[in-house]
C-alpha positions as CSV (number, residue, x, y, z in Angstrom):
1,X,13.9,-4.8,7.0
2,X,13.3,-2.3,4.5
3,X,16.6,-1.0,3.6
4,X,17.3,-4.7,3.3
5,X,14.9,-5.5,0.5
6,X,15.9,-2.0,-1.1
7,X,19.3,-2.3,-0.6
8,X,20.1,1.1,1.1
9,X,21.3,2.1,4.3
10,X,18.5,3.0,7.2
11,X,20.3,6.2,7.3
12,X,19.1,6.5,3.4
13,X,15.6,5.2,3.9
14,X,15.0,7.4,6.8
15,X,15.9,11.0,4.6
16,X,13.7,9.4,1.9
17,X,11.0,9.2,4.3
18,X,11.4,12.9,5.7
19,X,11.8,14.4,2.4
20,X,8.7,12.0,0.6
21,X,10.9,10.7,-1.6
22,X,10.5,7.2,0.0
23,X,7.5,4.2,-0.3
24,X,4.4,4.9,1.9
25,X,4.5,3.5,5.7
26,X,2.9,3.3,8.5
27,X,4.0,5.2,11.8
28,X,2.6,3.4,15.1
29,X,3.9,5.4,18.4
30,X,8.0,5.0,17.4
31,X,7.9,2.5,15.0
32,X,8.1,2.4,11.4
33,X,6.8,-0.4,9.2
34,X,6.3,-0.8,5.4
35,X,4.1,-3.0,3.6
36,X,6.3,-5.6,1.0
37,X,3.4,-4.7,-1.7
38,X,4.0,-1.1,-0.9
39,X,8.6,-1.3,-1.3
40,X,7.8,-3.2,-4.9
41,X,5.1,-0.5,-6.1
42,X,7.7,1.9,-5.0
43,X,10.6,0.4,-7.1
44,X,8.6,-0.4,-9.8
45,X,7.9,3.4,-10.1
46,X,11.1,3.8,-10.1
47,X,12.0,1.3,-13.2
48,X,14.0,2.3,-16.5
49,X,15.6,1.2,-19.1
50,X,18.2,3.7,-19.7
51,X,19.5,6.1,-17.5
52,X,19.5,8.8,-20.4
53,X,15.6,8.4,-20.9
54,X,13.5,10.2,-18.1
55,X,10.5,8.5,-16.7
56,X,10.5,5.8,-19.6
């Protein structure tokens, strides 16, 4: 499950989705899914080294 592997709630994952905040997915009828490839491009985005240093 996604919010597994990123270690959020669903609840989370879901508002990052409706805001676009969230990894790309694929919607099918209901269902949700996410490519693994896709959740580690996502965090890897979101890597730092400090949290006083934006987008380094």
């Amino acid at each position: 499950m996604a919010a597994d592997f990123l270690c959020q709630s669903v609840r989370t994952i879901q508002k990052w989705r409706v805001t676009g905040f969230g990894p790309k997915f694929y919607k099918s009828g209901r269902s949700i899914r996410y490519r693994r490839r896709d959740l580690l491009a996502w965090g890897d985005e979101r890597r730092r080294k400090s949290t006083t240093l934006s987008g380094v």
